[in-house]
C-alpha positions, 0 to 999 in steps of 0.5 A: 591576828588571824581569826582562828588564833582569835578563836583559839585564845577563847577557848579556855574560857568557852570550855569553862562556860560549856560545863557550866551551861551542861551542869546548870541545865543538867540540874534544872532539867532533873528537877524540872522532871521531878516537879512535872511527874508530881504536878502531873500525878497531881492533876490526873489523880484530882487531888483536893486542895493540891490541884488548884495549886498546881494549876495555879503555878503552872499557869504563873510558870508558862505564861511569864518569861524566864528572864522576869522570873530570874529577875525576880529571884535574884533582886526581889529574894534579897529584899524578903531574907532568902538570898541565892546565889546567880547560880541557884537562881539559875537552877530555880529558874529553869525548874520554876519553868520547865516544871510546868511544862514538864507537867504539860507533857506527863498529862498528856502522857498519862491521858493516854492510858485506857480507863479500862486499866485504871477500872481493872487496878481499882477492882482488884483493891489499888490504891491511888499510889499502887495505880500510879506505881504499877499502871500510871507511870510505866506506860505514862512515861513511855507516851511523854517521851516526844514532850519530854524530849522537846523540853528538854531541848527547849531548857537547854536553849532557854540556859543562854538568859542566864546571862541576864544575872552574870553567869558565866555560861555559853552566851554570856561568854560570847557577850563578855569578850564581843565587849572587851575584844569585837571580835564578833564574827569569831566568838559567835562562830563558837558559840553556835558550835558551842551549843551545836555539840550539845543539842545536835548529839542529844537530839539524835539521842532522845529521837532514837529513844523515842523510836525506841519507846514507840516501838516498844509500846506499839510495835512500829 
């Protein structure tokens, strides 16, 4: 059999690992974003009690490896009552993790912003949510762009230790049918396309994004 009739016998089951891959990562990068916005906010505004905690999980989230913390949400949850399935454990995973680097990047974001115009909203009467709503995160948002890019990318990538827990994405396809047919060289010829379609067309869109922004915000 001629390698692209092996290629093409694959590829129903690549195709169905491709929108698996899309739709777990899209879901752990918007909730990643969600959590790092308010950790972020969080740790700029100094808020008591909150801020330890927050410092405390980002710590724990970047400096343990996706595959230990799905590990642990897949095999030690069971053992306390809350059972999930592979794939929420995928999508808490990605979350747990991406949060904090999300977090990372929003501070750095927000860091940018003038003192003076935090100054300025507090003397005409702001309140910490006004400031975050009006000042904080419109030019925040715009300065973590770059950051934001990077992890998503970097989320994107990290969707191929979902195999570690049998979902069936991309890498775990390949893996799947390399075992049952050795067919090597085929299948992770896909794969690379596989994960080419997707990072490739997004890269070129976040950087003209970033472009964008860059441009809108200081005109060059």
């Amino acid at each position: 059999m001629s390698s692209w009739a092996i290629i093409q016998q694959s590829l129903p089951l690549f195709q169905k690992g491709f929108f698996i891959t899309l739709k777990l990562a899209t879901l752990g990068i918007l909730g990643a974003i969600v959590v790092g916005i308010i950790c972020s906010l969080i740790q700029y505004f100094h808020l008591p009690l909150l801020n330890p905690l927050v410092t405390i999980y980002t710590e724990i989230a970047r400096n343990t490896p996706l595959l230990i913390q799905l590990f642990f949400l897949y095999y030690a949850f069971p053992q306390l009552g809350l059972r999930l399935t592979a794939s929420q454990c995928g999508v808490v995973g990605l979350i747990f993790l991406g949060g904090s680097y999300m977090a990372a990047g929003f501070t750095g974001g927000f860091d940018g912003i003038s003192p003076s115009q935090l100054e300025a909203g507090q003397a005409i009467g702001l309140s910490r949510w006004q400031l975050a709503h009006y000042v904080v995160l419109p030019q925040g948002l715009a300065l973590s762009v770059p950051a934001l890019a990077a992890n998503i990318i970097f989320l994107i990538k990290e969707t191929s230790i979902f195999t570690v827990i049998a979902i069936p994405e991309l890498t775990n396809t390949a893996l799947d049918l390399i075992g049952m047919y050795y067919h090597t060289n085929e299948y992770l010829l896909v794969l690379v396309v596989a994960y080419a379609l997707i990072l490739i067309p997004l890269s070129i869109i976040l950087t003209y994004l970033e472009r964008r922004v860059r441009y809108g915000a200081f005109g060059n």
